[in-house]
ZADO-1210 file (C-alpha; in nm, 4 decimals, padded with zeros to 6 digits):
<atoms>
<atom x="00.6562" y="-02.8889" z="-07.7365" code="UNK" pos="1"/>
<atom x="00.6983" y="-02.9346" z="-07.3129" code="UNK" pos="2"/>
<atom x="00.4300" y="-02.7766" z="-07.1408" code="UNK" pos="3"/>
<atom x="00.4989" y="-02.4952" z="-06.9339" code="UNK" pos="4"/>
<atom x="00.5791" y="-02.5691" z="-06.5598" code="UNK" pos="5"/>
<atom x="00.3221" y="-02.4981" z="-06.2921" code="UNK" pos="6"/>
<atom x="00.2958" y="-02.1809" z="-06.1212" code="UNK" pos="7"/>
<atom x="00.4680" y="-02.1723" z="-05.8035" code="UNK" pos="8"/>
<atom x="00.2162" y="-02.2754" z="-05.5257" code="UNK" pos="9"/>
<atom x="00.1793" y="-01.9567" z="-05.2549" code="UNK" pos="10"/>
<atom x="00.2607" y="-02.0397" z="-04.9347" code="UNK" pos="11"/>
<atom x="-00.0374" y="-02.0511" z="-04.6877" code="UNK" pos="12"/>
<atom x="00.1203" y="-01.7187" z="-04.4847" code="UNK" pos="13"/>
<atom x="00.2729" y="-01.5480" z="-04.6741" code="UNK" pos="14"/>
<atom x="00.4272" y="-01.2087" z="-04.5236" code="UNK" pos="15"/>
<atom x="00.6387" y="-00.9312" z="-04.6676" code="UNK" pos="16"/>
<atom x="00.9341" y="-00.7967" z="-04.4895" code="UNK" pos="17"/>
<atom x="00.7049" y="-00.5123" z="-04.4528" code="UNK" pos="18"/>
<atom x="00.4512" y="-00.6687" z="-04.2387" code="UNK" pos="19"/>
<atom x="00.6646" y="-00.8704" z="-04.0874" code="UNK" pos="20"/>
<atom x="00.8608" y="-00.5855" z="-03.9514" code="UNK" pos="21"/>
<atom x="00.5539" y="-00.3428" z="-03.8400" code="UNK" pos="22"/>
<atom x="00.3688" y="-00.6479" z="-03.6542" code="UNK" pos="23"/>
<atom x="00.7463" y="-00.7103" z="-03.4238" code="UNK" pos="24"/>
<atom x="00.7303" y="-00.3028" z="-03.4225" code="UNK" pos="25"/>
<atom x="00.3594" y="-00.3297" z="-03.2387" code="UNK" pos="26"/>
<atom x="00.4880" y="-00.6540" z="-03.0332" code="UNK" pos="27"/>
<atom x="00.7975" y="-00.4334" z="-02.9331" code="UNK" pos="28"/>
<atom x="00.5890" y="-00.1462" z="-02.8251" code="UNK" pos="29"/>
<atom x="00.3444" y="-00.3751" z="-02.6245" code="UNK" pos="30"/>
<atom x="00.5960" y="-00.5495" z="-02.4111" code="UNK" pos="31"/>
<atom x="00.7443" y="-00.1926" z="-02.3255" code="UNK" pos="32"/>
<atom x="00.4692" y="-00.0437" z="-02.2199" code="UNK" pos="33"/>
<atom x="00.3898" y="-00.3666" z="-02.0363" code="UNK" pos="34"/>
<atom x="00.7559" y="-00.3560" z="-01.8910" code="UNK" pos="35"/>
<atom x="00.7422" y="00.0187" z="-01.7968" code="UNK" pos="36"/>
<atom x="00.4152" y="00.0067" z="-01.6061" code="UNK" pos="37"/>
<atom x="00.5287" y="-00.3047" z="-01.4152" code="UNK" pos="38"/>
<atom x="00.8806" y="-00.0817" z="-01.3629" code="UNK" pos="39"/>
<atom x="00.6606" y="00.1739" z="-01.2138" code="UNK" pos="40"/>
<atom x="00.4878" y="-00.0373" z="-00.9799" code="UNK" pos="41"/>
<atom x="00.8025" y="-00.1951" z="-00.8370" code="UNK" pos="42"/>
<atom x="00.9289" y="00.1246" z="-00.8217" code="UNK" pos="43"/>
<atom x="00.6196" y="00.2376" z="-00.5777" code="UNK" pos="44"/>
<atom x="00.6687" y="-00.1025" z="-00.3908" code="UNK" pos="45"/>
<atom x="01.0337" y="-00.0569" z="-00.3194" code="UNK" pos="46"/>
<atom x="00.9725" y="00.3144" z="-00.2025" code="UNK" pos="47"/>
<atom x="00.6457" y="00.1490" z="00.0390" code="UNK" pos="48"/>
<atom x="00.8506" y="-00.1432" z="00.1653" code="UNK" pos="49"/>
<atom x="01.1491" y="00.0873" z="00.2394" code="UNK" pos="50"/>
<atom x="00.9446" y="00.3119" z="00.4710" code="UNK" pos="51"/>
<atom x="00.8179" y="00.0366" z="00.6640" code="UNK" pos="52"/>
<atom x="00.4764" y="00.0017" z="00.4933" code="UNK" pos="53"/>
<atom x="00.3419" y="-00.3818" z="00.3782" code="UNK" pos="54"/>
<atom x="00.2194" y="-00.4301" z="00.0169" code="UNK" pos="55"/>
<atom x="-00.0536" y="-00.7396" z="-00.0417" code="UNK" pos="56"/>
<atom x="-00.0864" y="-00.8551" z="-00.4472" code="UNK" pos="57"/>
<atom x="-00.4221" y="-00.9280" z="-00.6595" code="UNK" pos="58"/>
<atom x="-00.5049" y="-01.2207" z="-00.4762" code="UNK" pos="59"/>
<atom x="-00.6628" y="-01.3861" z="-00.7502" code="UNK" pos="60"/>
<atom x="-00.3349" y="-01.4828" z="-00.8847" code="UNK" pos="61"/>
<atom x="-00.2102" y="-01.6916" z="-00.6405" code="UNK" pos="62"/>
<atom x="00.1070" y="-01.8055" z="-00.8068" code="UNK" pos="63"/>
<atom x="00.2099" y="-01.4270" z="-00.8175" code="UNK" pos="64"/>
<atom x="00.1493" y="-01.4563" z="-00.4275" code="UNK" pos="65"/>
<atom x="00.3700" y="-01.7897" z="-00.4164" code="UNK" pos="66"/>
<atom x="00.5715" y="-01.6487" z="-00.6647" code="UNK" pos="67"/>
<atom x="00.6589" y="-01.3310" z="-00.3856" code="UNK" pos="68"/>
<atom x="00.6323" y="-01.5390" z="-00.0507" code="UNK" pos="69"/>
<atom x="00.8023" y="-01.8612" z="-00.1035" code="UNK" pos="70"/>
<atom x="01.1104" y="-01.9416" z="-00.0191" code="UNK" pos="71"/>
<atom x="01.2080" y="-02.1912" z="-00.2610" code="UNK" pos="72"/>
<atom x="01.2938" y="-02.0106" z="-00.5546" code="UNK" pos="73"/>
<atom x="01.6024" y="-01.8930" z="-00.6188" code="UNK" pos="74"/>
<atom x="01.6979" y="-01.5335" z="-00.5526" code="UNK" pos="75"/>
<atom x="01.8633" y="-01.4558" z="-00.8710" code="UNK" pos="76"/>
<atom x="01.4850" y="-01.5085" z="-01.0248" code="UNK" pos="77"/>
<atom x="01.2983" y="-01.3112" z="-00.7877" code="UNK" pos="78"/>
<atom x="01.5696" y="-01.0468" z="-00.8473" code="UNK" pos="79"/>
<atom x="01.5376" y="-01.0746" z="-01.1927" code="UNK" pos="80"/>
<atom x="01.1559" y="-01.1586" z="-01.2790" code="UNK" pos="81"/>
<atom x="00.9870" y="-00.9395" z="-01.0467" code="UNK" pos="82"/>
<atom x="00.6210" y="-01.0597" z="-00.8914" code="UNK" pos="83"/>
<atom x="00.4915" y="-00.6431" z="-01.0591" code="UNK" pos="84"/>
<atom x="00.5296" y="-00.7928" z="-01.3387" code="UNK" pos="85"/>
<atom x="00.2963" y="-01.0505" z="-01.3682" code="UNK" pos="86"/>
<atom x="00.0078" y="-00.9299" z="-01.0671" code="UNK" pos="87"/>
<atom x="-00.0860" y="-00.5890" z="-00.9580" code="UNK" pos="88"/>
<atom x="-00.0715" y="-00.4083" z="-00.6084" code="UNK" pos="89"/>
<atom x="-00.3924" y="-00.4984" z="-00.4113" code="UNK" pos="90"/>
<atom x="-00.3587" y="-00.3159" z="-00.0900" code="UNK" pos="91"/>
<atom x="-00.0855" y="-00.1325" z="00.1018" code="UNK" pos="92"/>
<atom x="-00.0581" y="-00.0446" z="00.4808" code="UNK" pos="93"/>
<atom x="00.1361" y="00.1921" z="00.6293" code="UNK" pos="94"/>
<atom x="00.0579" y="00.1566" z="00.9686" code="UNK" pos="95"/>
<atom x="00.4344" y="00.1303" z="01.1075" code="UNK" pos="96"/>
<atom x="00.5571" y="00.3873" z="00.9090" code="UNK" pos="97"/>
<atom x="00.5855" y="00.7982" z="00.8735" code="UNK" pos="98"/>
<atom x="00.4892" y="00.9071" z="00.5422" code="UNK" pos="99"/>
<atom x="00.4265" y="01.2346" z="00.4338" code="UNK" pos="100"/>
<atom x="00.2093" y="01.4048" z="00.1753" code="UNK" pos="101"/>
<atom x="00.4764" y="01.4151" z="-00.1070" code="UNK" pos="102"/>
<atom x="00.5610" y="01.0249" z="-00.0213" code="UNK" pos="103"/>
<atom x="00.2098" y="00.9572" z="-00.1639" code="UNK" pos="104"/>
<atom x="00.3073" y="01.0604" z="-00.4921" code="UNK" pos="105"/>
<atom x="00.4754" y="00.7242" z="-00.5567" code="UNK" pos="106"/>
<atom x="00.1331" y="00.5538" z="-00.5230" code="UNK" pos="107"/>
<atom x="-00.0254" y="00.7348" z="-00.7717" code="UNK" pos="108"/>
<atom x="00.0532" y="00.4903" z="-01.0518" code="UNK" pos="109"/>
<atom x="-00.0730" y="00.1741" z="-00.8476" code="UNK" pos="110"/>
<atom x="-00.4092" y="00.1944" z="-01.0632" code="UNK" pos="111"/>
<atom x="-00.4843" y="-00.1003" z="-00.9634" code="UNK" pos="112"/>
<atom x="-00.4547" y="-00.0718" z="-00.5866" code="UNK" pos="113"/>
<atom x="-00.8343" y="-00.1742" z="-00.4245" code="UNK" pos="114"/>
<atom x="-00.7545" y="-00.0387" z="-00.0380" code="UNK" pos="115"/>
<atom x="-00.5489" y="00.2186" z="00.1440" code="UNK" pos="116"/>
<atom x="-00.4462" y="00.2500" z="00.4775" code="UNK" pos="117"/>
<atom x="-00.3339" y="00.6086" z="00.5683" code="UNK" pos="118"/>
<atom x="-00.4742" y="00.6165" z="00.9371" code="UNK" pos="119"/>
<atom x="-00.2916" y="00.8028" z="01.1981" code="UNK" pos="120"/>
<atom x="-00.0480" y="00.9672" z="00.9237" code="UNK" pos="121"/>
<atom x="00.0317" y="01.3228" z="00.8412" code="UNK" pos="122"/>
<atom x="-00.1496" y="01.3841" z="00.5452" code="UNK" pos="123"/>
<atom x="-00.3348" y="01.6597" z="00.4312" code="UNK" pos="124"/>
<atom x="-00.5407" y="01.7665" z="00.1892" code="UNK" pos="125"/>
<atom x="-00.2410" y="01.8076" z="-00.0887" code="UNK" pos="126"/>
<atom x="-00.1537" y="01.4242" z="-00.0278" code="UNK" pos="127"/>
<atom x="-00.4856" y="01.3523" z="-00.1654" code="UNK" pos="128"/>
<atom x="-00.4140" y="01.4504" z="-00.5216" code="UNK" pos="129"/>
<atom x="-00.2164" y="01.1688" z="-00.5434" code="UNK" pos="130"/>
<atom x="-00.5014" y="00.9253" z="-00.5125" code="UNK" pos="131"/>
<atom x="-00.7875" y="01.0653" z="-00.6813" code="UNK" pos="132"/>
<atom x="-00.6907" y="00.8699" z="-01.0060" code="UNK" pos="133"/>
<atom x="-00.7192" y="00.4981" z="-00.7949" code="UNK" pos="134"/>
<atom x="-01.0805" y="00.4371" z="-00.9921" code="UNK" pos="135"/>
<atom x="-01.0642" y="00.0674" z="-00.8746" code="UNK" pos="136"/>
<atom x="-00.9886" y="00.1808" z="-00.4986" code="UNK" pos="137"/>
<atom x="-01.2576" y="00.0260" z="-00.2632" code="UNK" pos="138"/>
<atom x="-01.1437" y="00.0771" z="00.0835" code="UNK" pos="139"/>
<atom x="-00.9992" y="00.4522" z="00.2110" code="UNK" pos="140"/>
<atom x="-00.8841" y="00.4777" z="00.5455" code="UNK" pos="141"/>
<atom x="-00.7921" y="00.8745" z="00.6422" code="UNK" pos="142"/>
<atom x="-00.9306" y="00.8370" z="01.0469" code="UNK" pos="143"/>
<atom x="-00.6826" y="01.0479" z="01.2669" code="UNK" pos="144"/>
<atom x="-00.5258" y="01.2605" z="00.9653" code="UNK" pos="145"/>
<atom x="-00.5334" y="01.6442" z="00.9025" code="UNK" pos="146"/>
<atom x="-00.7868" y="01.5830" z="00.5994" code="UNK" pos="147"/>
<atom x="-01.0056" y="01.8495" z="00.5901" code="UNK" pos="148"/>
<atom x="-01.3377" y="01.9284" z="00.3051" code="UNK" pos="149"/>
<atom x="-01.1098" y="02.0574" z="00.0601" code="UNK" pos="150"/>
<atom x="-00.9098" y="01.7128" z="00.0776" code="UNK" pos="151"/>
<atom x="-01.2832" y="01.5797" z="00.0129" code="UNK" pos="152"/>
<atom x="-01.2748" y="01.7156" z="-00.3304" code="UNK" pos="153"/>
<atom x="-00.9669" y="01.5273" z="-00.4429" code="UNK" pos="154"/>
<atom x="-01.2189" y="01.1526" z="-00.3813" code="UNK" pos="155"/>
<atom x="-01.5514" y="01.3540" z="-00.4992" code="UNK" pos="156"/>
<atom x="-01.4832" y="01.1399" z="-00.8613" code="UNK" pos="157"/>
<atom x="-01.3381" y="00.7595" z="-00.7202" code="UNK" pos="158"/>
<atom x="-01.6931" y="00.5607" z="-00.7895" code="UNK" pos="159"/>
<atom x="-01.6062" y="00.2440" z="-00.6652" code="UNK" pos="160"/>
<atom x="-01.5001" y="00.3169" z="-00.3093" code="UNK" pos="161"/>
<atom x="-01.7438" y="00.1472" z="-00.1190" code="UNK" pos="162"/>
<atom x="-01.6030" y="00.2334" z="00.2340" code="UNK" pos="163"/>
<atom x="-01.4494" y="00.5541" z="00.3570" code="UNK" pos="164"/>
<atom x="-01.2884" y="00.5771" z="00.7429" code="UNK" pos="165"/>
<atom x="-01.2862" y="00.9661" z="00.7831" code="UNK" pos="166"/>
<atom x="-01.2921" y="00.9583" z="01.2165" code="UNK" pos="167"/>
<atom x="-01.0890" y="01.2067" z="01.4072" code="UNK" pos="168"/>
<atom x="-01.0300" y="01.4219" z="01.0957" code="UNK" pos="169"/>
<atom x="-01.0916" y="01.7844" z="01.0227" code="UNK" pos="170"/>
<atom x="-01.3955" y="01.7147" z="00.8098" code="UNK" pos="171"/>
<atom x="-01.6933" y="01.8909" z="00.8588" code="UNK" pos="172"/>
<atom x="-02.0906" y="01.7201" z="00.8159" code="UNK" pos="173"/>
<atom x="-02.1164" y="01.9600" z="00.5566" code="UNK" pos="174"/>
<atom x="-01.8361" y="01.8287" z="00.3975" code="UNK" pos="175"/>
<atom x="-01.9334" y="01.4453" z="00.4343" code="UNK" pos="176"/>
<atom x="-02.2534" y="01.5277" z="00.2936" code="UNK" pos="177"/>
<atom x="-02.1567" y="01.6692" z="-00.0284" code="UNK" pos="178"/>
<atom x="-01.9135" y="01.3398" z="-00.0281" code="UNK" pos="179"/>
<atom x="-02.2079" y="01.1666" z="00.0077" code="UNK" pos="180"/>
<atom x="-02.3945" y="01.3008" z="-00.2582" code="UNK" pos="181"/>
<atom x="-02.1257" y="01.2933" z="-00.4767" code="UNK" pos="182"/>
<atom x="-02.0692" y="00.8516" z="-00.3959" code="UNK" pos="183"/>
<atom x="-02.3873" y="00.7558" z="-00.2908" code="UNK" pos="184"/>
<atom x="-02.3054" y="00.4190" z="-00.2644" code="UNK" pos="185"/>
<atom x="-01.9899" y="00.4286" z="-00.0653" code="UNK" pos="186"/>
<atom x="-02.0268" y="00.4208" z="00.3569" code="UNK" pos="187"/>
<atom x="-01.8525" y="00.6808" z="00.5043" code="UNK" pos="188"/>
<atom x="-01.7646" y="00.6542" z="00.8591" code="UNK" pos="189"/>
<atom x="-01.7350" y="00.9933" z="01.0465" code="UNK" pos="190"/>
</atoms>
């Protein structure tokens, strides 16, 4: 009598089709959502640029910064692997630029964004509902716009701004002092 062969020896990682198939399904759904937010952002940018306003990246990635400002690569790269996806908006001006209330709506998704330049622009109290969601902003520059109290309300709930510019506006002390109870830590110029 021949003895019987050995059992088959399992492979270290073994998958099914199954899992196989549900972990590309998650890996899928990561890089979309990855690719949509970063579609979002360079949507925003594009709209900024276009109106004359200047966009500054995380500078703590600095190759993203190369990446953007250096001349050497080749255009059909930049074109095609975009410097949103890989760092986030920092900081935007709009100093040389008119932008109105419904214009801000396009920065709403930069979540990241840590400073905001709207001095000397038309906004109003409406274009501020379009930045109370920036939790990481730290910097808020509204001097010589039509912000009023009311506007107030829209940045009663952004903790980390630690510096508010809010001269030449329609605000009243009143007003600034309910901001100020509201973010004690943040200095608001008036």
């Amino acid at each position: 009598m021949t003895e019987p062969p050995p059992p088959p020896q399992r492979r270290r990682f073994q998958f099914s089709l199954r899992t196989l198939l549900i972990v590309t399904a998650l890996v899928a759904a990561a890089f979309g959502w990855w690719s949509y937010k970063a579609q979002q952002q360079r949507v925003a940018v594009a709209a900024i640029q276009k109106a004359g306003g200047v966009v500054w990246y995380d500078p703590t990635i600095p190759w993203a910064r190369s990446l953007r400002d250096a001349p050497q690569w080749p255009k059909w790269l930049l074109a095609s692997v975009v410097v949103d996806y890989f760092a986030n908006v920092d900081q935007i001006a709009l100093n040389n630029c008119q932008i109105s209330d419904a214009d801000l709506k396009q920065i709403e998704n930069l979540t990241s964004l840590r400073g905001l330049n709207l001095r000397k622009k038309p906004i109003t109290d409406a274009g501020l509902k379009h930045i109370e969601n920036l939790h990481e902003l730290l910097f808020l520059y509204l001097n010589d716009t039509k912000i009023t109290d009311a506007g107030l309300e829209h940045l009663k709930h952004l903790d980390s701004l630690f510096e508010i510019d809010l001269t030449n506006t329609q605000v009243t002390d009143e007003g600034v002092a309910r901001l100020k109870r509201a973010l004690p830590g943040c200095r608001i110029r008036r």
